[in-house]
C-alpha positions in Angstrom: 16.4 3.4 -16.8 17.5 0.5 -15.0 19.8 -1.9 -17.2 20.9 -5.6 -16.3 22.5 -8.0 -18.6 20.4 -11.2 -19.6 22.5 -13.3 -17.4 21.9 -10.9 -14.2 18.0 -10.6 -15.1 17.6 -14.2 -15.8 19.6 -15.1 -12.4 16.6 -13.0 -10.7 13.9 -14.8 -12.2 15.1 -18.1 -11.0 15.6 -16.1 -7.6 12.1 -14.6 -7.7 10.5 -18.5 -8.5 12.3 -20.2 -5.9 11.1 -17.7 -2.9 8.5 -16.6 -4.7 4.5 -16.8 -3.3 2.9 -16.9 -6.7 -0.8 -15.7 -7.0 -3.4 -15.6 -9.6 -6.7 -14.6 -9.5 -9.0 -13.2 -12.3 -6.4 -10.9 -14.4 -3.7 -10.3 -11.7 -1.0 -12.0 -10.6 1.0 -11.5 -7.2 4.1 -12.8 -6.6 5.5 -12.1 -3.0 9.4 -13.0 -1.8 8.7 -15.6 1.3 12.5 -13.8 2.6 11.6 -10.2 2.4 7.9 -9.5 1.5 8.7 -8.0 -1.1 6.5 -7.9 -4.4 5.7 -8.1 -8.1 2.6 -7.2 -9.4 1.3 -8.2 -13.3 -1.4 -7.6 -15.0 -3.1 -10.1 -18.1 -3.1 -8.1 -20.9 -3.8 -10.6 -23.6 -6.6 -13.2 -21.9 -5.5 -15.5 -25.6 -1.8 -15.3 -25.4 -2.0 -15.4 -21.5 0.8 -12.3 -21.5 1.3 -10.7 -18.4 2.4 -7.4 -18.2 4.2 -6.0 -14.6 3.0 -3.5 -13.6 5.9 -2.6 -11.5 9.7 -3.4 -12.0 9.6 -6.6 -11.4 13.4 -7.6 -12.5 14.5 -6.8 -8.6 11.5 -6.4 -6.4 13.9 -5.3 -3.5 12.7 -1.9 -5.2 9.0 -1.4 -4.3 8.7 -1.2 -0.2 7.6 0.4 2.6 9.5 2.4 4.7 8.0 2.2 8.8 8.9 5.8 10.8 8.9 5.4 14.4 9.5 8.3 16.5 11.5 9.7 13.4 13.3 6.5 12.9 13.1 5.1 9.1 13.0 1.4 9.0 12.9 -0.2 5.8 10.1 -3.4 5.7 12.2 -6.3 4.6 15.4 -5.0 5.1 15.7 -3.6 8.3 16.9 -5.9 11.1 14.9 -5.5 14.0 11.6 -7.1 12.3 11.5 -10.8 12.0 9.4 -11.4 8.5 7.1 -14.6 8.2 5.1 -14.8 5.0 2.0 -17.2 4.2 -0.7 -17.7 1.8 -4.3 -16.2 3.5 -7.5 -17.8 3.1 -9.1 -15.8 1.0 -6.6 -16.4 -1.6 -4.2 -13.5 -1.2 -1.4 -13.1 1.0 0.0 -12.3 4.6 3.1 -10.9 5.6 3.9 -10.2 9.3 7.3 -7.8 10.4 7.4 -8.3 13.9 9.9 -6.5 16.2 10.2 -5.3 20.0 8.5 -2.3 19.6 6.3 -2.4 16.4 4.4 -5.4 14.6 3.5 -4.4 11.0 0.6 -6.9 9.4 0.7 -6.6 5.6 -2.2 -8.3 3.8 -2.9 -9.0 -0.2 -6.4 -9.1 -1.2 -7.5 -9.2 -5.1 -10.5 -7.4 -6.0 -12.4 -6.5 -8.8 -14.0 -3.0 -9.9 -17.5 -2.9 -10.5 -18.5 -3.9 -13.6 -15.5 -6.3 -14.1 -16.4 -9.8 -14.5 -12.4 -10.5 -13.5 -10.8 -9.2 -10.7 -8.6 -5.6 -11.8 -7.1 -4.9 -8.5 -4.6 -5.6 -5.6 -6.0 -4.0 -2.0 -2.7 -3.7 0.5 -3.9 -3.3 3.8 -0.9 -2.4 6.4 -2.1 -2.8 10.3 0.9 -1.2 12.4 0.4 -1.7 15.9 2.0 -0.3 18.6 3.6 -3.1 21.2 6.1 -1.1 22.7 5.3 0.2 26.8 5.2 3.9 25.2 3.6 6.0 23.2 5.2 6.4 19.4 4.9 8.8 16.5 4.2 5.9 13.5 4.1 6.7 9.7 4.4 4.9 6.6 5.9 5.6 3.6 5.1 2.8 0.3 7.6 3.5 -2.5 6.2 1.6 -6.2 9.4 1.4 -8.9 6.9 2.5 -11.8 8.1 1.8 -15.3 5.0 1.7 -17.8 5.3 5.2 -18.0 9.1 5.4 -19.4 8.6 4.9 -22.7 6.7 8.2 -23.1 7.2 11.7 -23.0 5.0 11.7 -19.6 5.3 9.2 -16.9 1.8 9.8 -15.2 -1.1 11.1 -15.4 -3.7 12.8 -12.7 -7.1 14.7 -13.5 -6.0 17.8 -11.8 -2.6 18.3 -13.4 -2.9 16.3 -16.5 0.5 14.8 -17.9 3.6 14.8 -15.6 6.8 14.4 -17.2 8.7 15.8 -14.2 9.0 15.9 -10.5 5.4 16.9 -8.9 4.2 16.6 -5.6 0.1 16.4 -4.9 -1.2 17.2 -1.2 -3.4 15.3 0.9 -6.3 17.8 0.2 -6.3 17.3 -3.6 -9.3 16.6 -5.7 -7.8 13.7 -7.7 -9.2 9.8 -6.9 -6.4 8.3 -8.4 -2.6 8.9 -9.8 -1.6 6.3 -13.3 1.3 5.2 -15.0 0.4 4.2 -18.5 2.1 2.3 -22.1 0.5 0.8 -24.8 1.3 -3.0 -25.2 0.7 -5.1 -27.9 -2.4 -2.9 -29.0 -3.9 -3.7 -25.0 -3.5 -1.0 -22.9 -2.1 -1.9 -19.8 -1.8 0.3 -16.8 -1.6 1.4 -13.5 -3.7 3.0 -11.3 -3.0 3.8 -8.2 -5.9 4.9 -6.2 -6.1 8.0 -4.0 -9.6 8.2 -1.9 -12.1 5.8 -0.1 -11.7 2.7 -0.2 -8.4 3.3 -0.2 -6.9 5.4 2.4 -6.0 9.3 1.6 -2.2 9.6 1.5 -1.0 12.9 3.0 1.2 13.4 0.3 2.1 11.7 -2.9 5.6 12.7 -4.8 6.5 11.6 -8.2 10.5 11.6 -9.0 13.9 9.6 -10.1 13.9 6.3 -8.1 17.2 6.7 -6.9 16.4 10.1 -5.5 13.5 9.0 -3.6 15.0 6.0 -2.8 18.3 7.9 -1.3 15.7 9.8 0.6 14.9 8.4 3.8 11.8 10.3 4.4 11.3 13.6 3.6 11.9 14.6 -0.1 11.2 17.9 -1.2 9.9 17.9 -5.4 10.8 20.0 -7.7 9.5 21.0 -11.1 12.9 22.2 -12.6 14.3 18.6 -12.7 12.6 15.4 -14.6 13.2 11.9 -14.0 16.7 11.1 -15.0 20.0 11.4 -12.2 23.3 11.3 -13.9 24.9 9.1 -13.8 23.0 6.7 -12.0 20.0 6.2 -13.8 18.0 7.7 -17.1 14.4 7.7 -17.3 13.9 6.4 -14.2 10.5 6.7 -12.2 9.1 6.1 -9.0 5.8 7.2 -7.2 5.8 7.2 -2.8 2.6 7.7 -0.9 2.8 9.2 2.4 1.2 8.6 5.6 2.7 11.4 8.0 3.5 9.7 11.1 0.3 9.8 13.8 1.0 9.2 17.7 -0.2 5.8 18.5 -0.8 4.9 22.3 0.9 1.4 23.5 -1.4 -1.4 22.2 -2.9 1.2 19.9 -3.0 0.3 16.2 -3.2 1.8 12.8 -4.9 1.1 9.6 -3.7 2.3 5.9 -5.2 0.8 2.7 -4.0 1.1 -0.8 -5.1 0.0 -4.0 -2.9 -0.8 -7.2 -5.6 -1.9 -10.2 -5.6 -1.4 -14.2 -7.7 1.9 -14.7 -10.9 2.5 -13.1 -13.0 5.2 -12.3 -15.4 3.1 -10.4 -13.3 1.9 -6.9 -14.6 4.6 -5.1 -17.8 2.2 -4.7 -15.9 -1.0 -3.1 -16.3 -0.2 0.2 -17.0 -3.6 1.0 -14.7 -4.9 -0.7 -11.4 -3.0 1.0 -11.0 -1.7 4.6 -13.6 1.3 4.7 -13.0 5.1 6.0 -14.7 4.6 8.8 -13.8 1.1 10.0 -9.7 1.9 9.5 -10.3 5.2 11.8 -10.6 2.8 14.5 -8.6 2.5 17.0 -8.5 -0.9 18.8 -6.0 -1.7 22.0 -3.8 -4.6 21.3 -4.9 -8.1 22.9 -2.2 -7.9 25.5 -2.2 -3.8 26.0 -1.8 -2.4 29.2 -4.7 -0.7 30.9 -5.3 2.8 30.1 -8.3 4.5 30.5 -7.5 7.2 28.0 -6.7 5.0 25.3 -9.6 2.9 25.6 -12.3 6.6 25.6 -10.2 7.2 22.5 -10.8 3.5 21.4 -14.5 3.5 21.9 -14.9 7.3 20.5 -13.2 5.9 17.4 -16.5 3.2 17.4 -19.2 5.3 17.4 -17.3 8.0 14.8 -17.4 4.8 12.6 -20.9 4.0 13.2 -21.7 7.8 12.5 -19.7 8.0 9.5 -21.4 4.8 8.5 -24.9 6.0 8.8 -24.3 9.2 7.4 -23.2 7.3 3.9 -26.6 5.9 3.7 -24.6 2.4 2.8 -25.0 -0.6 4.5 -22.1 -1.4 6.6 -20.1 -5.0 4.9 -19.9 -8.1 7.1 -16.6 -7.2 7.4 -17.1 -4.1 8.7 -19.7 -5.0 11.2 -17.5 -7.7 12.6 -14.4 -5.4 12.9 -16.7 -2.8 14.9 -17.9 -6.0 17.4 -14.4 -7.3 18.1 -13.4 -3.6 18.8 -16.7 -3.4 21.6 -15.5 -7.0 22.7 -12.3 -6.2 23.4 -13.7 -2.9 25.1 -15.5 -4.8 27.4 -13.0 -7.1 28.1 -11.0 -4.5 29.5 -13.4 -2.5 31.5 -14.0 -5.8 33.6 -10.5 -5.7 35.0 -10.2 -1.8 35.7 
Protein backbone atom coordinates (compact mmCIF):
# COMPACT_ATOMS: atom_id res chain seq x y z
CA UNK A 1 0.00 0.00 0.00
CA UNK A 2 1.07 3.40 -0.63
CA UNK A 3 2.80 5.08 2.51
CA UNK A 4 3.66 8.96 2.92
CA UNK A 5 4.61 10.63 6.04
CA UNK A 6 2.08 13.28 7.59
CA UNK A 7 4.29 16.09 6.41
CA UNK A 8 4.44 14.70 2.66
CA UNK A 9 0.49 13.93 2.70
CA UNK A 10 -0.44 17.14 4.36
CA UNK A 11 2.02 19.12 1.75
CA UNK A 12 -0.51 17.50 -0.91
CA UNK A 13 -3.61 18.58 0.54
CA UNK A 14 -2.52 22.18 0.54
CA UNK A 15 -1.38 21.37 -3.19
CA UNK A 16 -4.66 19.67 -4.13
CA UNK A 17 -6.73 23.08 -2.45
CA UNK A 18 -4.74 25.54 -4.14
CA UNK A 19 -5.20 24.07 -7.88
CA UNK A 20 -7.98 22.32 -6.97
CA UNK A 21 -11.65 22.73 -8.91
CA UNK A 22 -13.79 21.72 -5.98
CA UNK A 23 -17.30 20.34 -6.66
CA UNK A 24 -20.26 19.29 -4.65
CA UNK A 25 -23.37 18.20 -5.63
CA UNK A 26 -25.99 15.90 -3.78
CA UNK A 27 -23.49 13.15 -2.00
CA UNK A 28 -20.38 13.56 -4.30
CA UNK A 29 -17.75 15.65 -4.37
CA UNK A 30 -15.23 16.34 -7.33
CA UNK A 31 -12.18 17.87 -7.05
CA UNK A 32 -10.14 18.42 -10.40
CA UNK A 33 -6.29 19.77 -10.59
CA UNK A 34 -6.77 23.13 -12.89
CA UNK A 35 -2.64 22.06 -13.93
CA UNK A 36 -3.20 18.53 -14.98
CA UNK A 37 -6.87 17.36 -14.99
CA UNK A 38 -6.36 15.18 -12.79
CA UNK A 39 -9.02 13.99 -10.14
CA UNK A 40 -10.34 13.09 -6.65
CA UNK A 41 -13.53 11.64 -6.26
CA UNK A 42 -15.41 11.32 -2.56
CA UNK A 43 -18.29 10.13 -1.55
CA UNK A 44 -20.71 11.52 1.81
CA UNK A 45 -20.94 8.69 3.88
CA UNK A 46 -22.19 10.25 6.97
CA UNK A 47 -25.02 13.07 5.69
CA UNK A 48 -24.67 14.20 10.05
CA UNK A 49 -21.04 14.29 10.43
CA UNK A 50 -20.64 15.60 6.76
CA UNK A 51 -17.59 12.76 6.31
CA UNK A 52 -16.42 12.23 3.00
CA UNK A 53 -14.99 9.19 2.09
CA UNK A 54 -12.61 9.05 -1.43
CA UNK A 55 -13.33 6.87 -3.32
CA UNK A 56 -10.15 6.79 -5.00
CA UNK A 57 -6.53 7.64 -3.64
CA UNK A 58 -6.82 10.83 -3.37
CA UNK A 59 -3.41 11.63 -1.38
CA UNK A 60 -1.61 12.13 -5.13
CA UNK A 61 -4.22 12.24 -7.74
CA UNK A 62 -1.33 12.20 -10.47
CA UNK A 63 -2.37 8.36 -10.03
CA UNK A 64 -5.90 7.95 -11.61
CA UNK A 65 -5.53 9.04 -15.58
CA UNK A 66 -6.05 8.29 -18.91
CA UNK A 67 -3.68 7.07 -21.10
CA UNK A 68 -4.56 8.40 -25.19
CA UNK A 69 -3.04 5.69 -27.99
CA UNK A 70 -2.49 7.14 -31.21
CA UNK A 71 -1.39 5.05 -33.94
CA UNK A 72 0.33 2.88 -31.06
CA UNK A 73 1.65 5.86 -29.43
CA UNK A 74 0.79 6.04 -25.47
CA UNK A 75 0.34 9.51 -24.26
CA UNK A 76 -0.45 10.10 -20.80
CA UNK A 77 -3.55 12.94 -20.32
CA UNK A 78 -1.93 15.45 -18.06
CA UNK A 79 1.43 14.59 -18.40
CA UNK A 80 2.36 14.19 -21.78
CA UNK A 81 3.74 17.34 -23.48
CA UNK A 82 2.20 17.68 -26.70
CA UNK A 83 -1.40 18.54 -25.16
CA UNK A 84 -1.95 22.01 -23.87
CA UNK A 85 -4.54 21.40 -20.77
CA UNK A 86 -7.21 24.21 -19.88
CA UNK A 87 -9.73 23.37 -17.15
CA UNK A 88 -13.07 25.25 -16.28
CA UNK A 89 -16.11 24.81 -14.34
CA UNK A 90 -19.27 23.78 -16.99
CA UNK A 91 -22.70 24.96 -16.66
CA UNK A 92 -24.35 22.40 -15.54
CA UNK A 93 -22.31 22.30 -12.49
CA UNK A 94 -19.60 19.82 -13.34
CA UNK A 95 -16.52 20.22 -15.05
CA UNK A 96 -14.49 20.63 -18.44
CA UNK A 97 -11.12 19.72 -19.20
CA UNK A 98 -9.79 20.22 -22.74
CA UNK A 99 -6.03 18.39 -23.97
CA UNK A 100 -5.41 19.97 -27.01
CA UNK A 101 -2.43 19.03 -29.31
CA UNK A 102 -1.52 19.10 -33.23
CA UNK A 103 -2.95 16.02 -34.02
CA UNK A 104 -5.61 15.03 -31.33
CA UNK A 105 -7.97 17.27 -29.07
CA UNK A 106 -9.33 15.16 -26.09
CA UNK A 107 -12.65 16.92 -24.35
CA UNK A 108 -13.07 15.45 -20.86
CA UNK A 109 -16.36 16.39 -19.24
CA UNK A 110 -17.69 15.88 -15.35
CA UNK A 111 -21.38 15.46 -14.97
CA UNK A 112 -23.02 14.30 -11.44
CA UNK A 113 -25.91 12.24 -11.67
CA UNK A 114 -28.08 10.36 -9.56
CA UNK A 115 -29.50 6.58 -9.81
CA UNK A 116 -33.00 6.15 -9.89
CA UNK A 117 -34.54 6.17 -6.84
CA UNK A 118 -31.88 8.45 -5.16
CA UNK A 119 -33.26 11.65 -3.98
CA UNK A 120 -29.22 12.79 -4.01
CA UNK A 121 -27.09 12.47 -6.74
CA UNK A 122 -24.74 8.80 -6.40
CA UNK A 123 -22.69 9.19 -9.43
CA UNK A 124 -19.91 10.92 -11.50
CA UNK A 125 -20.54 10.43 -15.62
CA UNK A 126 -16.90 11.07 -17.50
CA UNK A 127 -17.52 11.61 -20.92
CA UNK A 128 -14.14 11.63 -23.18
CA UNK A 129 -14.78 13.19 -26.89
CA UNK A 130 -11.33 12.38 -28.84
CA UNK A 131 -11.41 13.96 -32.05
CA UNK A 132 -9.27 13.52 -34.76
CA UNK A 133 -7.57 17.03 -36.12
CA UNK A 134 -4.69 15.65 -37.68
CA UNK A 135 -4.76 15.68 -42.04
CA UNK A 136 -4.71 11.63 -41.62
CA UNK A 137 -6.37 8.95 -40.56
CA UNK A 138 -5.31 7.54 -36.89
CA UNK A 139 -5.85 4.33 -34.84
CA UNK A 140 -7.23 6.12 -31.35
CA UNK A 141 -7.82 4.20 -27.98
CA UNK A 142 -8.19 5.05 -24.49
CA UNK A 143 -7.08 3.51 -21.64
CA UNK A 144 -8.58 5.18 -17.90
CA UNK A 145 -6.49 3.76 -14.95
CA UNK A 146 -8.59 4.38 -11.25
CA UNK A 147 -5.84 3.96 -8.01
CA UNK A 148 -8.71 1.88 -6.08
CA UNK A 149 -8.10 1.61 -2.33
CA UNK A 150 -11.54 0.70 -0.50
CA UNK A 151 -10.93 -2.64 -1.25
CA UNK A 152 -7.32 -3.05 0.59
CA UNK A 153 -8.36 -3.61 3.77
CA UNK A 154 -9.99 -6.98 2.89
CA UNK A 155 -9.13 -10.21 1.83
CA UNK A 156 -10.78 -9.26 -1.71
CA UNK A 157 -10.28 -6.07 -3.46
CA UNK A 158 -13.43 -6.30 -5.80
CA UNK A 159 -16.19 -7.75 -6.46
CA UNK A 160 -18.15 -8.77 -9.97
CA UNK A 161 -21.46 -10.93 -10.33
CA UNK A 162 -19.79 -13.30 -12.70
CA UNK A 163 -16.70 -14.13 -10.71
CA UNK A 164 -17.65 -13.12 -7.30
CA UNK A 165 -14.68 -11.96 -4.95
CA UNK A 166 -11.19 -11.16 -6.61
CA UNK A 167 -8.35 -11.03 -4.43
CA UNK A 168 -5.93 -11.37 -7.31
CA UNK A 169 -5.02 -10.30 -10.81
CA UNK A 170 -8.33 -11.00 -13.17
CA UNK A 171 -9.03 -9.80 -16.42
CA UNK A 172 -12.98 -9.58 -17.70
CA UNK A 173 -13.61 -9.33 -21.67
CA UNK A 174 -15.61 -7.00 -23.51
CA UNK A 175 -18.30 -9.69 -24.07
CA UNK A 176 -18.97 -10.43 -20.29
CA UNK A 177 -22.33 -10.53 -18.64
CA UNK A 178 -21.42 -8.23 -15.69
CA UNK A 179 -23.07 -4.37 -15.52
CA UNK A 180 -20.62 -3.33 -13.18
CA UNK A 181 -17.10 -4.09 -11.41
CA UNK A 182 -16.92 -2.61 -7.18
CA UNK A 183 -14.36 -1.88 -4.79
CA UNK A 184 -15.86 -2.03 -1.39
CA UNK A 185 -14.92 -1.22 2.84
CA UNK A 186 -17.02 -0.70 5.60
CA UNK A 187 -16.76 2.84 7.23
CA UNK A 188 -17.86 3.95 10.28
CA UNK A 189 -20.87 1.35 10.14
CA UNK A 190 -21.90 3.30 6.35
CA UNK A 191 -20.85 1.39 3.60
CA UNK A 192 -19.13 3.20 1.17
CA UNK A 193 -18.18 2.03 -2.20
CA UNK A 194 -17.35 2.01 -5.57
CA UNK A 195 -18.99 0.98 -8.50
CA UNK A 196 -17.69 1.24 -11.56
CA UNK A 197 -20.20 0.68 -14.21
CA UNK A 198 -19.72 -1.65 -17.19
CA UNK A 199 -22.84 -1.36 -19.83
CA UNK A 200 -25.30 1.33 -21.23
CA UNK A 201 -25.20 4.29 -20.19
CA UNK A 202 -21.95 3.84 -19.84
CA UNK A 203 -19.82 2.76 -22.64
CA UNK A 204 -18.68 -1.23 -22.83
CA UNK A 205 -14.97 -1.36 -22.22
CA UNK A 206 -13.25 -3.93 -24.34
CA UNK A 207 -11.39 -5.14 -21.64
CA UNK A 208 -11.12 -4.48 -17.90
CA UNK A 209 -7.89 -5.77 -15.85
CA UNK A 210 -7.62 -5.70 -12.13
CA UNK A 211 -3.81 -5.75 -10.67
CA UNK A 212 -0.84 -3.96 -8.51
CA UNK A 213 -0.86 -0.25 -9.49
CA UNK A 214 2.59 -0.09 -10.16
CA UNK A 215 2.36 -2.91 -12.54
CA UNK A 216 -0.29 -1.44 -14.56
CA UNK A 217 1.02 1.73 -14.11
CA UNK A 218 4.63 0.53 -15.60
CA UNK A 219 2.54 -0.87 -18.39
CA UNK A 220 2.07 1.43 -21.12
CA UNK A 221 -0.69 -0.36 -22.74
CA UNK A 222 -0.92 -3.79 -23.00
CA UNK A 223 -0.84 -5.87 -19.75
CA UNK A 224 -1.28 -9.39 -19.76
CA UNK A 225 -3.18 -10.68 -16.07
CA UNK A 226 -2.47 -13.28 -14.33
CA UNK A 227 -4.19 -15.34 -11.64
CA UNK A 228 -0.94 -16.82 -10.04
CA UNK A 229 0.12 -13.27 -8.62
CA UNK A 230 -2.22 -10.93 -6.14
CA UNK A 231 -1.81 -7.35 -5.65
CA UNK A 232 1.41 -6.71 -3.86
CA UNK A 233 5.11 -6.01 -6.05
CA UNK A 234 8.02 -6.23 -3.86
CA UNK A 235 9.45 -4.06 -2.98
CA UNK A 236 7.56 -1.37 -4.31
CA UNK A 237 4.30 -1.55 -2.98
CA UNK A 238 1.97 -4.05 -0.71
CA UNK A 239 -1.60 -4.31 -1.08
CA UNK A 240 -1.75 -2.18 -3.75
CA UNK A 241 -4.77 -2.07 -6.33
CA UNK A 242 -5.67 -0.56 -9.40
CA UNK A 243 -8.61 -1.23 -11.92
CA UNK A 244 -7.94 0.04 -16.06
CA UNK A 245 -10.77 -0.02 -18.59
CA UNK A 246 -9.91 -0.44 -22.05
CA UNK A 247 -11.11 1.06 -25.16
CA UNK A 248 -9.03 -0.80 -27.98
CA UNK A 249 -7.90 1.78 -30.31
CA UNK A 250 -10.68 2.36 -33.40
CA UNK A 251 -9.39 4.16 -36.82
CA UNK A 252 -10.85 7.52 -36.74
CA UNK A 253 -10.95 9.46 -40.23
CA UNK A 254 -9.44 13.29 -39.99
CA UNK A 255 -12.24 15.47 -38.39
CA UNK A 256 -13.79 12.21 -37.22
CA UNK A 257 -14.50 11.89 -33.50
CA UNK A 258 -15.07 9.49 -30.73
CA UNK A 259 -17.27 9.06 -27.89
CA UNK A 260 -16.50 6.88 -24.54
CA UNK A 261 -18.61 7.23 -21.28
CA UNK A 262 -17.90 6.00 -17.87
CA UNK A 263 -19.56 6.03 -14.74
CA UNK A 264 -17.93 5.90 -11.13
CA UNK A 265 -21.11 5.91 -8.45
CA UNK A 266 -21.70 4.29 -4.79
CA UNK A 267 -23.47 0.82 -5.71
CA UNK A 268 -26.41 0.61 -7.84
CA UNK A 269 -28.01 -1.82 -9.78
CA UNK A 270 -30.31 0.58 -11.39
CA UNK A 271 -27.89 2.93 -13.91
CA UNK A 272 -28.64 0.84 -16.62
CA UNK A 273 -31.89 3.03 -16.90
CA UNK A 274 -30.14 6.64 -17.16
CA UNK A 275 -29.97 6.88 -20.56
CA UNK A 276 -30.93 10.33 -20.50
CA UNK A 277 -29.05 11.17 -18.05
CA UNK A 278 -25.29 10.08 -19.64
CA UNK A 279 -24.30 9.94 -23.36
CA UNK A 280 -26.54 6.99 -24.73
CA UNK A 281 -25.40 3.80 -26.96
CA UNK A 282 -26.65 5.01 -29.76
CA UNK A 283 -25.94 8.71 -29.72
CA UNK A 284 -21.95 8.08 -28.80
CA UNK A 285 -21.81 5.58 -32.01
CA UNK A 286 -21.96 8.67 -33.95
CA UNK A 287 -19.62 9.74 -35.80
CA UNK A 288 -19.66 13.57 -36.50
CA UNK A 289 -16.81 15.37 -38.88
CA UNK A 290 -14.98 18.05 -36.98
CA UNK A 291 -16.20 21.86 -37.67
CA UNK A 292 -13.10 22.55 -39.77
CA UNK A 293 -12.66 18.78 -41.40
CA UNK A 294 -11.64 18.46 -44.81
CA UNK A 295 -14.13 17.27 -47.36
CA UNK A 296 -14.44 13.59 -47.75
CA UNK A 297 -17.15 11.91 -49.06
CA UNK A 298 -16.51 8.68 -47.38
CA UNK A 299 -16.29 10.02 -44.07
CA UNK A 300 -19.33 11.92 -44.29
CA UNK A 301 -21.57 8.31 -45.70
CA UNK A 302 -19.97 6.84 -42.62
CA UNK A 303 -21.09 10.00 -40.65
CA UNK A 304 -24.66 9.98 -41.80
CA UNK A 305 -24.91 5.95 -41.59
CA UNK A 306 -23.80 6.40 -38.01
CA UNK A 307 -27.27 8.84 -37.74
CA UNK A 308 -29.79 6.74 -38.88
CA UNK A 309 -28.02 3.42 -36.85
CA UNK A 310 -28.73 5.84 -33.90
CA UNK A 311 -32.14 6.53 -34.78
CA UNK A 312 -32.65 2.70 -35.33
CA UNK A 313 -31.16 1.67 -32.26
CA UNK A 314 -33.25 4.42 -30.68
CA UNK A 315 -36.53 3.10 -31.91
CA UNK A 316 -35.84 -0.34 -31.40
CA UNK A 317 -35.51 0.54 -27.42
CA UNK A 318 -39.00 1.66 -27.39
CA UNK A 319 -37.52 4.78 -25.15
CA UNK A 320 -37.93 8.10 -26.02
CA UNK A 321 -34.89 9.70 -27.26
CA UNK A 322 -33.46 12.70 -24.28
CA UNK A 323 -33.26 16.33 -25.33
CA UNK A 324 -29.94 15.68 -25.36
CA UNK A 325 -29.90 13.13 -27.56
CA UNK A 326 -32.15 14.61 -30.13
CA UNK A 327 -30.09 17.73 -30.23
CA UNK A 328 -26.76 15.79 -30.71
CA UNK A 329 -28.49 13.75 -33.68
CA UNK A 330 -29.61 17.54 -35.33
CA UNK A 331 -26.20 19.14 -35.02
CA UNK A 332 -24.76 15.89 -36.60
CA UNK A 333 -27.53 16.39 -39.86
CA UNK A 334 -26.51 20.23 -39.60
CA UNK A 335 -23.21 19.84 -40.02
CA UNK A 336 -24.01 17.10 -42.79
CA UNK A 337 -25.65 19.55 -44.68
CA UNK A 338 -23.34 22.04 -44.31
CA UNK A 339 -20.86 20.08 -46.02
CA UNK A 340 -22.76 18.68 -48.88
CA UNK A 341 -23.37 22.45 -50.00
CA UNK A 342 -19.67 22.88 -50.76
CA UNK A 343 -18.88 19.43 -52.49
Amino acid sequence: MKKATLLIASIVLLCSSAFGLDLKEGRMRLVVNERSGRFALYYLADVAKNQYVPLLYDQETRTTYATLMVDDRPYKLGEASEFRVSVAKDTNGGARIEYRSSFCVVKQTFSFIASPGSALQDGVAIGFSIENVSQKDAAIGLRLLLDTWLGEKASAHFWAKSTGPLSGESALRGDSTDLWIRSVELVSSSEANLQVQLTAPATRPDRVVVANWKRLNDSAWSFDASSARNFTLLPYSINDSALALYYESQTLRPGSTREIAAILSQASDGYPALASQAVSPAVSAITSPGLTAPLDEMADLIAARSVIEAIDAALASGASPSAEDMAAIESTLRRLETRKTKY
